[in-house]
FILUM-945808 format. One record per atom (N, C-alpha, C): x, y, z; residue in one letter; atom name. Coordinates in Angstrom, 3 decimals, m for minus. Layout:
N
+----------+----------+----------+---+----+
:        x :        y :        z : r :  a :
+----------+----------+----------+---+----+
:        X :        Y :        Z : a : CA :
...
+----------+----------+----------+---+----+
//
This chain:
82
+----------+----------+----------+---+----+
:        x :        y :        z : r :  a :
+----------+----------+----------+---+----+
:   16.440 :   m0.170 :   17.343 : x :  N :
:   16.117 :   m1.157 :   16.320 : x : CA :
:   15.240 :   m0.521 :   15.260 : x :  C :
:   14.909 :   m1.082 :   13.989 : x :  N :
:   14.134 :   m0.475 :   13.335 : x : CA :
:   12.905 :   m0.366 :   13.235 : x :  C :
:   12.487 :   m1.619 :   14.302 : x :  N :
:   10.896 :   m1.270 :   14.727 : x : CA :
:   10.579 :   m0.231 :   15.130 : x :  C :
:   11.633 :    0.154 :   16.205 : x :  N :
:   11.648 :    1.388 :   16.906 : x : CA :
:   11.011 :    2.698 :   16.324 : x :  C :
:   11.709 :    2.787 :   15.413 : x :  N :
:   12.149 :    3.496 :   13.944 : x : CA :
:   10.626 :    3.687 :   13.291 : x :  C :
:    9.882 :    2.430 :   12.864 : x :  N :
:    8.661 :    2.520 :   12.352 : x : CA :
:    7.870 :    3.796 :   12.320 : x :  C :
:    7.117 :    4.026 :   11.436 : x :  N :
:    6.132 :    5.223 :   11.746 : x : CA :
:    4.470 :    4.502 :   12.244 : x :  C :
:    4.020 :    5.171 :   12.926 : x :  N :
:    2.450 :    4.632 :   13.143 : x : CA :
:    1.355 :    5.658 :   12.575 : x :  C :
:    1.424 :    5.319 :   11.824 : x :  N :
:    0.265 :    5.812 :   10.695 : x : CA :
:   m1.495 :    6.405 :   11.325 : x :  C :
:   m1.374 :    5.403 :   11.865 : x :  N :
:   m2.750 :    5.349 :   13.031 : x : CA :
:   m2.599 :    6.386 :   14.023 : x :  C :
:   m1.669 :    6.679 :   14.976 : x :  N :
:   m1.274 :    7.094 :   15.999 : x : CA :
:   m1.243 :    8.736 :   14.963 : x :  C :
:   m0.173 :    8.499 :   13.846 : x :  N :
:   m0.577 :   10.451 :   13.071 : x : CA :
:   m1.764 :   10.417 :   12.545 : x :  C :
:   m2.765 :    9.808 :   12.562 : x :  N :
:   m3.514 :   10.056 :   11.895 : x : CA :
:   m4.922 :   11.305 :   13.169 : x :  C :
:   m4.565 :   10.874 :   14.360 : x :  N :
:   m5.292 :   11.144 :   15.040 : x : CA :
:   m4.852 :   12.773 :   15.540 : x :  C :
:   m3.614 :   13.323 :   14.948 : x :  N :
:   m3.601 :   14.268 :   15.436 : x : CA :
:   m4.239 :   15.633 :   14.423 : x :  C :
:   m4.657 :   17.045 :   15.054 : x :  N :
:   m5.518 :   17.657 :   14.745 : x : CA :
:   m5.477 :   17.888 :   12.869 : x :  C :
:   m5.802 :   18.265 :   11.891 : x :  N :
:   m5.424 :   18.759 :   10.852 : x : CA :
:   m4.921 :   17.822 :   10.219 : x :  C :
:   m4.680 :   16.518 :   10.354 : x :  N :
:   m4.368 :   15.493 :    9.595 : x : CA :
:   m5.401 :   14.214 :    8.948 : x :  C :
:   m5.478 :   14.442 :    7.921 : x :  N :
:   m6.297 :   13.925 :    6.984 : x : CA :
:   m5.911 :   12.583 :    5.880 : x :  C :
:   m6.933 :   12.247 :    5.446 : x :  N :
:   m6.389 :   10.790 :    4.903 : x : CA :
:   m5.055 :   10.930 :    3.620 : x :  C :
:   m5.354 :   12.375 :    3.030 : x :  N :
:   m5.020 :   12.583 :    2.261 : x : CA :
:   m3.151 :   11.923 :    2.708 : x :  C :
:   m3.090 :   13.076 :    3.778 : x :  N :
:   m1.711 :   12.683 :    4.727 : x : CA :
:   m0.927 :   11.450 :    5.452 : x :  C :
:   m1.837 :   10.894 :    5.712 : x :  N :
:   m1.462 :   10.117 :    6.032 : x : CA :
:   m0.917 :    8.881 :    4.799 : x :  C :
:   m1.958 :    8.717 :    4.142 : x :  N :
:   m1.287 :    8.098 :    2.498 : x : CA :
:   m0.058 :    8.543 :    2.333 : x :  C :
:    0.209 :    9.756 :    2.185 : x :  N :
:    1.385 :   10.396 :    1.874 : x : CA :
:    2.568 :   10.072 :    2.702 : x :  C :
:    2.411 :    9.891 :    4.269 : x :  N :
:    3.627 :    9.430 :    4.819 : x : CA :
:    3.415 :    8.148 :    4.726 : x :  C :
:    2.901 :    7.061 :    4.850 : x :  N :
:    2.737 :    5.786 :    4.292 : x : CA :
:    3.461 :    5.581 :    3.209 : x :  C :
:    3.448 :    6.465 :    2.422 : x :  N :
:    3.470 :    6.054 :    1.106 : x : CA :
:    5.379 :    6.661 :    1.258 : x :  C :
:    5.476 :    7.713 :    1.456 : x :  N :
:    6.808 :    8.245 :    1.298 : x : CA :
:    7.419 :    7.767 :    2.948 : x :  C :
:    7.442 :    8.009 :    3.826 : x :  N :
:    7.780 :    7.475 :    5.481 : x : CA :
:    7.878 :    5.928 :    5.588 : x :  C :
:    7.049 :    5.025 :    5.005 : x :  N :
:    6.495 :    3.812 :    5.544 : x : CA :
:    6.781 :    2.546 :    3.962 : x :  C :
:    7.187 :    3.433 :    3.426 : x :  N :
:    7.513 :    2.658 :    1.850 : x : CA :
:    6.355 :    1.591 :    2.139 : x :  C :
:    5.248 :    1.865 :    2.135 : x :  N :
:    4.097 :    1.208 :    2.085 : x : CA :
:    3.574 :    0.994 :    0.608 : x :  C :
:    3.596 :   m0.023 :   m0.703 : x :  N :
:    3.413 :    0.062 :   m1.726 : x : CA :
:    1.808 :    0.153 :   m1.987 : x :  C :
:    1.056 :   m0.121 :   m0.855 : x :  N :
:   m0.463 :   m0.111 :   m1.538 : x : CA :
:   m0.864 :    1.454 :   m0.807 : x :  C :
:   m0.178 :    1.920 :   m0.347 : x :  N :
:   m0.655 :    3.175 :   m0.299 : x : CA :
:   m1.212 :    4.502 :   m1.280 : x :  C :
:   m2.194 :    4.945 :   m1.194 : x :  N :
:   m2.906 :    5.963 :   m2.486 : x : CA :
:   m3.426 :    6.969 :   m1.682 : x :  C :
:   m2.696 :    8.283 :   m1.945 : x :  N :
:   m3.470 :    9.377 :   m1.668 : x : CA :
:   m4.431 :    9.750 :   m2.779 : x :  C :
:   m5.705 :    9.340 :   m2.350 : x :  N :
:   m7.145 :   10.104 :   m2.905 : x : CA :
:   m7.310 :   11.487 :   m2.694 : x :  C :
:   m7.603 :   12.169 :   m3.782 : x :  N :
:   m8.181 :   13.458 :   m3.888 : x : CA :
:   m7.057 :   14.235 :   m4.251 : x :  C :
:   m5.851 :   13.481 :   m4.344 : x :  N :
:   m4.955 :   14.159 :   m4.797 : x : CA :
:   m4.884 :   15.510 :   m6.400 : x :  C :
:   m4.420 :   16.383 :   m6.263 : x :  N :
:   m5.046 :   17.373 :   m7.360 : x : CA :
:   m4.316 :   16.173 :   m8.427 : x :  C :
:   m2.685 :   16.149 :   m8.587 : x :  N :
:   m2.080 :   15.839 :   m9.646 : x : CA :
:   m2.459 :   14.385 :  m10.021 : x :  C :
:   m3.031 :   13.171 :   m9.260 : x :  N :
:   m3.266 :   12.351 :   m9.466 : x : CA :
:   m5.012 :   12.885 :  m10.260 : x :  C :
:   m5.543 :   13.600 :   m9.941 : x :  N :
:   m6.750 :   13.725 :  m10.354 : x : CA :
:   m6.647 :   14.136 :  m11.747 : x :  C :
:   m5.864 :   15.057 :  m12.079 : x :  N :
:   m5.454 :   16.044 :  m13.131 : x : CA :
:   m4.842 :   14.798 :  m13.960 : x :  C :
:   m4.267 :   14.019 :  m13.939 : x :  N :
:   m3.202 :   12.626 :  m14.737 : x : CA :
:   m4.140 :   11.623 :  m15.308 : x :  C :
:   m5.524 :   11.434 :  m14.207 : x :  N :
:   m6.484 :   10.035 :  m14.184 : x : CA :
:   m7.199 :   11.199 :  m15.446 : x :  C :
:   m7.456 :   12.280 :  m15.537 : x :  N :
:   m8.728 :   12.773 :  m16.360 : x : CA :
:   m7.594 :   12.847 :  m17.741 : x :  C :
:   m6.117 :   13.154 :  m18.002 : x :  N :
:   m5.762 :   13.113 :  m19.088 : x : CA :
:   m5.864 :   12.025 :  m19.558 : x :  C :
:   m5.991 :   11.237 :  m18.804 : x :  N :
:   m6.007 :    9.867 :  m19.151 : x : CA :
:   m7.147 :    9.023 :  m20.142 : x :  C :
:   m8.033 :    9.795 :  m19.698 : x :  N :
:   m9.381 :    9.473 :  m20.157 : x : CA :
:  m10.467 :    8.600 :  m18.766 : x :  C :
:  m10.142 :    9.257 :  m18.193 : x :  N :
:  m10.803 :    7.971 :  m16.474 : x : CA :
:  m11.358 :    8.567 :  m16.475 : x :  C :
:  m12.601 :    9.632 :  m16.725 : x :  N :
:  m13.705 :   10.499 :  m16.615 : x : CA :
:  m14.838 :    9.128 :  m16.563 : x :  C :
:  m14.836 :    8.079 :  m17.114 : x :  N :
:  m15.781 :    7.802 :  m17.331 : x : CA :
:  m15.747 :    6.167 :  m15.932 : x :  C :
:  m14.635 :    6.291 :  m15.869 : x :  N :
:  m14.840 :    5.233 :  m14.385 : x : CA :
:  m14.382 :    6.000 :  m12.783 : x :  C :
:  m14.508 :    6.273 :  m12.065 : x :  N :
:  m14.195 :    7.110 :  m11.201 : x : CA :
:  m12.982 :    5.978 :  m10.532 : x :  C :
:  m11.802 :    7.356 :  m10.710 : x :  N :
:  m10.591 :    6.491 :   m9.713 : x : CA :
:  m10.712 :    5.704 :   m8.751 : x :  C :
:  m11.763 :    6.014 :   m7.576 : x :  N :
:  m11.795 :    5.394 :   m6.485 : x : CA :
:  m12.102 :    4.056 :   m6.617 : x :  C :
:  m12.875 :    3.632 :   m7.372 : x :  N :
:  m13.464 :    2.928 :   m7.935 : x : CA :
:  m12.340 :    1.536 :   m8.845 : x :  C :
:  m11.361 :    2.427 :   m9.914 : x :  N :
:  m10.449 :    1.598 :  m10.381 : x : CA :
:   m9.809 :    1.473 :   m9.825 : x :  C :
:   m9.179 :    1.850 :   m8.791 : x :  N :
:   m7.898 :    1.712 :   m8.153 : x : CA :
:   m7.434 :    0.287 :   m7.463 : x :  C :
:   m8.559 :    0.001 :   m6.779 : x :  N :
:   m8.838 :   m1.695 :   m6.341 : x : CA :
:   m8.414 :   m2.592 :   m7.365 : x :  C :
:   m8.282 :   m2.465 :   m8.786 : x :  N :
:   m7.749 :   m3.208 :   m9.439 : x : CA :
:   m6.013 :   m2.993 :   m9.111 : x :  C :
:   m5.601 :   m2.345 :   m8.609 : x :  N :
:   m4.153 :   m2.513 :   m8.964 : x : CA :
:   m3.246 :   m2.576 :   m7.281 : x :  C :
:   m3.863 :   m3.145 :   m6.572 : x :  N :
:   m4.100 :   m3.643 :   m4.868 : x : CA :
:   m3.034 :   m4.399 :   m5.454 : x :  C :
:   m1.797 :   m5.239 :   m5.375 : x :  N :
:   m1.253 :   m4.147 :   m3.272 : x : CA :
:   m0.229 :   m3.438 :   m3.842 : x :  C :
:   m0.606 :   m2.769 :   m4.952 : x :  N :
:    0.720 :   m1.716 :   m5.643 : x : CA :
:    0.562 :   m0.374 :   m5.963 : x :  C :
:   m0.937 :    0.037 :   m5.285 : x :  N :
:   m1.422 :    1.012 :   m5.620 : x : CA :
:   m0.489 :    2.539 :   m5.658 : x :  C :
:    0.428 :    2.531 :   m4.219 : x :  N :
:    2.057 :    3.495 :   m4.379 : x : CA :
:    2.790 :    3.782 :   m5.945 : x :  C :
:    2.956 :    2.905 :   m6.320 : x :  N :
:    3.365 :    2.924 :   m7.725 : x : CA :
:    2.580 :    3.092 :   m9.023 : x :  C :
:    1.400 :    2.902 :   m8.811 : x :  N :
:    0.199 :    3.633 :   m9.658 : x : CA :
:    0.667 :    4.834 :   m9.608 : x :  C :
:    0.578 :    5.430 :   m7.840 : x :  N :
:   m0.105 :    6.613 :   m7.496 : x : CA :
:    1.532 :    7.435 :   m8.706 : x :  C :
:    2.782 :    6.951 :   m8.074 : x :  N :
:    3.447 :    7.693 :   m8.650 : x : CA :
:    4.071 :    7.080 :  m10.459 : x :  C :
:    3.030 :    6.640 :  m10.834 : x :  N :
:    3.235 :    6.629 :  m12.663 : x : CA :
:    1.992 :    8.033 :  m13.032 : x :  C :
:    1.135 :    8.018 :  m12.338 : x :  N :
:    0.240 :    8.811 :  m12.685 : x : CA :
:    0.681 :   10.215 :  m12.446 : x :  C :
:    1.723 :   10.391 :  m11.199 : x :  N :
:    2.275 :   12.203 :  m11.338 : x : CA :
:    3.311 :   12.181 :  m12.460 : x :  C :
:    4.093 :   10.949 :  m12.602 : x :  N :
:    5.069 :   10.987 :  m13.742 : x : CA :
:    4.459 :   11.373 :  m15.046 : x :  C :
:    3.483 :   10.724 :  m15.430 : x :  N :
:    2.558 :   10.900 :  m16.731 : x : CA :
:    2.305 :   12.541 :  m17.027 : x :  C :
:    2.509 :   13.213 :  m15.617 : x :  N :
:    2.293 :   14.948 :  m16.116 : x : CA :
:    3.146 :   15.957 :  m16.264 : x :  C :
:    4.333 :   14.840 :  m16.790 : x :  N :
:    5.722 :   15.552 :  m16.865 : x : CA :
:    6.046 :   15.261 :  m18.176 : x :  C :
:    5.386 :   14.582 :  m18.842 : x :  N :
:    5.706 :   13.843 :  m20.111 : x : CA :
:    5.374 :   14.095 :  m21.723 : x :  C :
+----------+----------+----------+---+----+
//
């Protein structure tokens, strides 16, 4: 079934070398989880400062855009192709 199927996010999160960063990332790509945000990301970091976000810190704005934050995350790598 496709529960079966599910990923547990929690359960990878606990294994050695895996970090929040990662786990966002399969959430986000594995788990089509839309409020998922990898923080600290370089290219998301590198996109928020072209942006002009120097002066509010991402972590910080991101809560505004709850429960879609996935689709932030990927307008903001799109923005560094552009």
């Amino acid at each position: 079934s496709d529960r079966e199927q599910e990923l547990d996010t929690t359960a990878f999160a606990q294994f050695k070398g895996i970090g929040p960063w990662s786990v966002n990332m399969v959430a986000m790509r594995g788990c089509a989880d839309p409020d998922a945000f990898p923080l600290q990301d370089l290219g998301i970091d590198k996109a928020w400062a072209a942006l002009g976000g120097e002066d509010l810190p991402l972590q910080q704005h991101i809560a505004n855009w709850r429960p879609w934050r996935a689709y932030a995350a990927n307008l903001l790598w799109k923005s560094l192709s552009a």
